[in-house]
ChimeraX commands (.cxc) that place a marker at each C-alpha (Angstrom):
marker #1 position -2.82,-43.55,-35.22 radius 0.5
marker #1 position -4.69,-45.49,-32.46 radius 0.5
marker #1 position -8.15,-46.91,-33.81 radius 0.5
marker #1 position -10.47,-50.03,-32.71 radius 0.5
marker #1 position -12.45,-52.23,-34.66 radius 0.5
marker #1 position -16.45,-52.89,-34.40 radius 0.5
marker #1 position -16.74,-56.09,-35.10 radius 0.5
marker #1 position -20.42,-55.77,-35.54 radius 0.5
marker #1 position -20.82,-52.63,-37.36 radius 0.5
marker #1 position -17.63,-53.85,-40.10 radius 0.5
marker #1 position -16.25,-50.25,-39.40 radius 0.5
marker #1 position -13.23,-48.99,-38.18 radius 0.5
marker #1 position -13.58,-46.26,-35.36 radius 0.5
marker #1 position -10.02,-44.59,-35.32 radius 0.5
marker #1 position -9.50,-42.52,-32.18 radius 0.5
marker #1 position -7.37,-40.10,-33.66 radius 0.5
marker #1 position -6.87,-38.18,-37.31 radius 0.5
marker #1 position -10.74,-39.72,-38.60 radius 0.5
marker #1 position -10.88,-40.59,-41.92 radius 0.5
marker #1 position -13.12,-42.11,-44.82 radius 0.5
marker #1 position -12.43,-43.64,-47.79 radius 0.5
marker #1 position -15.60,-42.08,-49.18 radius 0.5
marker #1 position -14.26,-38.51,-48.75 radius 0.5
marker #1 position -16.80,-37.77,-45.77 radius 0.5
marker #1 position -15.97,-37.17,-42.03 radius 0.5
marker #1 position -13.34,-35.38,-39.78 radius 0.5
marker #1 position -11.46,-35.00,-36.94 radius 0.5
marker #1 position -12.87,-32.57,-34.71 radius 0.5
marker #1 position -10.88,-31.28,-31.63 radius 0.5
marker #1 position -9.90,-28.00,-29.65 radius 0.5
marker #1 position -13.11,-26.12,-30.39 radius 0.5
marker #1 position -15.88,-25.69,-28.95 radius 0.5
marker #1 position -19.21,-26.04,-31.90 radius 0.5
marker #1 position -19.43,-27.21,-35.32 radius 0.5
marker #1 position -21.71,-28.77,-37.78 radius 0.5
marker #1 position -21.65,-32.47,-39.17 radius 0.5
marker #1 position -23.69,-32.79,-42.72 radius 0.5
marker #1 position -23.56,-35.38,-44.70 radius 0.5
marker #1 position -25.64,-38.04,-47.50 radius 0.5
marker #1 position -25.74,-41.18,-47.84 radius 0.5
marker #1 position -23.24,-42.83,-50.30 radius 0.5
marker #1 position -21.14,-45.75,-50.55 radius 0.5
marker #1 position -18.90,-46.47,-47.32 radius 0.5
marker #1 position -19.05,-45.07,-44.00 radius 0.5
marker #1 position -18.31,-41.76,-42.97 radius 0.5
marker #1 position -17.10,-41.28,-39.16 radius 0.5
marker #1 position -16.79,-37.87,-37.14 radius 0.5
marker #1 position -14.57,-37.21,-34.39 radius 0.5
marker #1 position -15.34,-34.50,-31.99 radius 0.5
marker #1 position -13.24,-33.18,-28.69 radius 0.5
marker #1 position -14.53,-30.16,-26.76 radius 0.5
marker #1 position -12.44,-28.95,-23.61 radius 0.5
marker #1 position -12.07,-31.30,-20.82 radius 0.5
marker #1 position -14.95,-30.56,-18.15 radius 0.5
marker #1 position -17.19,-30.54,-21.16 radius 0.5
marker #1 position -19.43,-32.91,-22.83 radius 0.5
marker #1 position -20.51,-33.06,-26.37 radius 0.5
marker #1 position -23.93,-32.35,-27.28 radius 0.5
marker #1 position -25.24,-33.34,-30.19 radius 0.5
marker #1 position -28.79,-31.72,-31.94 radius 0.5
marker #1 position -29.43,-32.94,-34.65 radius 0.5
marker #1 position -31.62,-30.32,-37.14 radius 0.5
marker #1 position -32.39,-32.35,-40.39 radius 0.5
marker #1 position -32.75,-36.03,-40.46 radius 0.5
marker #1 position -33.51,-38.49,-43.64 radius 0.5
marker #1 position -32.32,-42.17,-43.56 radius 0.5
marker #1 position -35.23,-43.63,-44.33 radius 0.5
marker #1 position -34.37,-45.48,-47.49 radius 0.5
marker #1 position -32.01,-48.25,-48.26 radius 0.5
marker #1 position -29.24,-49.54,-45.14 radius 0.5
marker #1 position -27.96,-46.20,-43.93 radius 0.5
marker #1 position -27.83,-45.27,-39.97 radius 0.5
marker #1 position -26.01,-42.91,-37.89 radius 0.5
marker #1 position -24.84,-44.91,-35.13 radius 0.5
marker #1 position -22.92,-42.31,-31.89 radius 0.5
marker #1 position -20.65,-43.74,-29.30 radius 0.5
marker #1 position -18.73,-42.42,-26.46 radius 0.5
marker #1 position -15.50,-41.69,-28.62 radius 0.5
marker #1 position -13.33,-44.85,-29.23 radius 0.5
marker #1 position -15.73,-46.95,-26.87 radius 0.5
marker #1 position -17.44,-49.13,-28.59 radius 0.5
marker #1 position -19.04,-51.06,-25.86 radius 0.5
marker #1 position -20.45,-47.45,-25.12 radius 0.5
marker #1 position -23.11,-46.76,-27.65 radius 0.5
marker #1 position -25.07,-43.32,-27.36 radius 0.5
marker #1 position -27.28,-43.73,-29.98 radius 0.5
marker #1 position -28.35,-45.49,-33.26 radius 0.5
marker #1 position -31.10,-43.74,-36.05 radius 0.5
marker #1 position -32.22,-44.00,-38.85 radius 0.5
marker #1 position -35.58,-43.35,-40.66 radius 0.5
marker #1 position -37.17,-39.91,-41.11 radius 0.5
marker #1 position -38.08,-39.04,-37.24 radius 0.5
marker #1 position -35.81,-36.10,-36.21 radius 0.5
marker #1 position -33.59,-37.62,-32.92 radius 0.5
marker #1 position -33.69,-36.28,-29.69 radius 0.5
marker #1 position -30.41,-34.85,-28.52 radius 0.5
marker #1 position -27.61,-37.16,-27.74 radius 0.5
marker #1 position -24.89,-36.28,-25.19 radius 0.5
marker #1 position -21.50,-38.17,-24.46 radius 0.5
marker #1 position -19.92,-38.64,-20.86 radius 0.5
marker #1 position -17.19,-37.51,-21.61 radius 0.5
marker #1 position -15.59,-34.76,-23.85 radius 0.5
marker #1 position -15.20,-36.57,-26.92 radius 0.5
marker #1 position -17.85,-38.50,-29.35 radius 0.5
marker #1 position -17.55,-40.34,-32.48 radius 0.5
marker #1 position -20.29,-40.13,-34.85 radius 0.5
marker #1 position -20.76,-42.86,-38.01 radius 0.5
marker #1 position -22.84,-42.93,-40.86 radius 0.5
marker #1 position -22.66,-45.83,-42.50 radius 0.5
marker #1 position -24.87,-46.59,-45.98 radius 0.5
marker #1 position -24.62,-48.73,-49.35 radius 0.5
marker #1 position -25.73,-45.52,-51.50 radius 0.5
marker #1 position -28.82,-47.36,-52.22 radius 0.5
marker #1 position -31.73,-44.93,-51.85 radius 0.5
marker #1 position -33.16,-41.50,-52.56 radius 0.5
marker #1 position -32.27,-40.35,-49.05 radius 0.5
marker #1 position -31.27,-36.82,-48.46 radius 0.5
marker #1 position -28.99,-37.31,-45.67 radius 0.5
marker #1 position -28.75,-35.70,-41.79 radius 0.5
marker #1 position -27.13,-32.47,-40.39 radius 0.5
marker #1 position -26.42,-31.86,-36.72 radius 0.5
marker #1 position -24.89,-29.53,-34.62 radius 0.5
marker #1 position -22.34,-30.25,-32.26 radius 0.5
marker #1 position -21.35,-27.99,-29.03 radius 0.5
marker #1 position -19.35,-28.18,-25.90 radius 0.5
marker #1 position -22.04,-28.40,-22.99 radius 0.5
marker #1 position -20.67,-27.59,-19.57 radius 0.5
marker #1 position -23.02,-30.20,-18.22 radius 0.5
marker #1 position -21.67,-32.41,-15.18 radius 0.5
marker #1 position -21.89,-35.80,-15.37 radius 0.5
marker #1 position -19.49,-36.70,-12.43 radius 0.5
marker #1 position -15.74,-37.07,-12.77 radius 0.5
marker #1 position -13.85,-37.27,-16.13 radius 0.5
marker link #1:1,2 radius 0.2
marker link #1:2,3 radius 0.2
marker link #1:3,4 radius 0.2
marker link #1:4,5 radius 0.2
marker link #1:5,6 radius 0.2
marker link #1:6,7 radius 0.2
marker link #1:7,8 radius 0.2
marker link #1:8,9 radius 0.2
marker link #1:9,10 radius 0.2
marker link #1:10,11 radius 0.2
marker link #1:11,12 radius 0.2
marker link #1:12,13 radius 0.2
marker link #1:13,14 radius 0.2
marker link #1:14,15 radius 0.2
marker link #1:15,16 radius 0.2
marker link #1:16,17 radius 0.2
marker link #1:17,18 radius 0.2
marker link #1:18,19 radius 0.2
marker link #1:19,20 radius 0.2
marker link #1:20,21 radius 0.2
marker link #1:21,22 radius 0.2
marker link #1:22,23 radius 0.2
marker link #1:23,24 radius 0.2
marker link #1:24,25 radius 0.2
marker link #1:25,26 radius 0.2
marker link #1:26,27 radius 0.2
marker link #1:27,28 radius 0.2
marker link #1:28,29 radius 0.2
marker link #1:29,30 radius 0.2
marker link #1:30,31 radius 0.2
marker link #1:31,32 radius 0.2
marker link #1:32,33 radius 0.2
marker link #1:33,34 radius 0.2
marker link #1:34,35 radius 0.2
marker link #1:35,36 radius 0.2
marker link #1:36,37 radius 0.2
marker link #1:37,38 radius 0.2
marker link #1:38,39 radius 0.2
marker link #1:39,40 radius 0.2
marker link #1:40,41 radius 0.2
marker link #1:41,42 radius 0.2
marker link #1:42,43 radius 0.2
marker link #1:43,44 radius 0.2
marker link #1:44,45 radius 0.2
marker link #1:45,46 radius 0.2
marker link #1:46,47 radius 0.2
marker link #1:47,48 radius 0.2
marker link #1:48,49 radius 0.2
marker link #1:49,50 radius 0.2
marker link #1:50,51 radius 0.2
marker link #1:51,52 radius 0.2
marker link #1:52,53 radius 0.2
marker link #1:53,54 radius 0.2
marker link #1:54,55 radius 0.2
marker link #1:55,56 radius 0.2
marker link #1:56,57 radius 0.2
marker link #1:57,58 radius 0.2
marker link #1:58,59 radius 0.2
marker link #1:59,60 radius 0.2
marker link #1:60,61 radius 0.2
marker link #1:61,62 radius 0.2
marker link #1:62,63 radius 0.2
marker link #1:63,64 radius 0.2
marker link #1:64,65 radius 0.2
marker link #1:65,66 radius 0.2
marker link #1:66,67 radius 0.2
marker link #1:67,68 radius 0.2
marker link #1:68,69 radius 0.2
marker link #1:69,70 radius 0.2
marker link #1:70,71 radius 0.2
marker link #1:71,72 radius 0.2
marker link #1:72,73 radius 0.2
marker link #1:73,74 radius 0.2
marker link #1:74,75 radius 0.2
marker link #1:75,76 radius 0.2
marker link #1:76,77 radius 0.2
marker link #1:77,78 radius 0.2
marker link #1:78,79 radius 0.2
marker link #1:79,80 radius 0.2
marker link #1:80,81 radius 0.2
marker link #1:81,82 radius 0.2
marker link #1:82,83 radius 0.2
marker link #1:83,84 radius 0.2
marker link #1:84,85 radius 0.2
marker link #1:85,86 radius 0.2
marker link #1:86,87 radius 0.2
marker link #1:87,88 radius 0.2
marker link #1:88,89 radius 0.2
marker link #1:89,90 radius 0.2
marker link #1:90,91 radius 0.2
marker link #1:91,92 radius 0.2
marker link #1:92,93 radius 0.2
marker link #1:93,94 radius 0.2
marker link #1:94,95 radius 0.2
marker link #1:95,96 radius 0.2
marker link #1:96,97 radius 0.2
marker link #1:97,98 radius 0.2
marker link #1:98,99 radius 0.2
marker link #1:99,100 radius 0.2
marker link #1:100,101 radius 0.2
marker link #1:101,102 radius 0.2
marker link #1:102,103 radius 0.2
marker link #1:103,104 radius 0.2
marker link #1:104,105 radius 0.2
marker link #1:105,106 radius 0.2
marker link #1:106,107 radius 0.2
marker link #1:107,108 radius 0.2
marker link #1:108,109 radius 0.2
marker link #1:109,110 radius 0.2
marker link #1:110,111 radius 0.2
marker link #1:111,112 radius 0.2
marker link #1:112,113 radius 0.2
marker link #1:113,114 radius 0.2
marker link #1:114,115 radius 0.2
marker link #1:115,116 radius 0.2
marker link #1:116,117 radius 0.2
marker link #1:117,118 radius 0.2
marker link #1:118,119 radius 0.2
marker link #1:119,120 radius 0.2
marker link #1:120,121 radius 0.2
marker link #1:121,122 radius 0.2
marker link #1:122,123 radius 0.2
marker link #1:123,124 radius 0.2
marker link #1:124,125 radius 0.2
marker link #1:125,126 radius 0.2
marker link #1:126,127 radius 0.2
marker link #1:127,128 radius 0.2
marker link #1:128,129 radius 0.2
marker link #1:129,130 radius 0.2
marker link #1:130,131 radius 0.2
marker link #1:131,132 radius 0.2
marker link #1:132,133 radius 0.2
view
């Protein structure tokens, strides 16, 4: 299993087979939509998702409460760190995020501390070009 450290964030971002030690997250590939849900507990919870090639991944999110405590959903361009779409938190719904490529990783990351309820988003395969892949 290939993965890469943030340094910053204390997380590990695996690339392949995502997994969470607080019984959150997935590993998303070979279709085409799907829903992320999830609230905030101890320890992260990371999301991979992989739509066809020629596709990127849109992400809308359609409920959104971090506001209390440390928790934030932080989304990068799959396993590249260096290549952060988007970090939230707070009660303000985000604007759509969408990757480069075809793949994104999504993180929530939280101490449990709070009366948060959590975000859910949609994820989809947008046929979008952003140049070559």
């Amino acid at each position: 299993m290939a993965f890469l450290t943030a340094f910053a964030l204390g997380v590990t971002i695996l690339c392949t087979g995502v997994t969470s030690d607080s019984g959150c997250g997935g590993d998303f590939s070979g279709t085409t939509t799907g829903t992320i849900s999830a609230a905030p507990g101890p320890g992260p919870c990371q999301w991979s998702v992989e739509v066809p090639r020629g596709s990127s991944v849109k992400l809308t999110f359609e409920a959104f409460d971090l506001q209390d405590g440390d928790a934030e959903v932080t989304v990068y361009e799959y396993c590249n760190v260096g290549n952060q779409l988007g970090k939230f938190k707070g009660s303000v719904l985000p604007s759509p995020v969408t990757s480069y490529s075809n793949k994104m990783v999504v993180i929530m990351t939280s101490s449990g501390i709070g009366t948060s309820t959590g975000f859910r988003a949609r994820w989809e395969g947008d046929n979008f070009k952003f140049g070559y892949r």
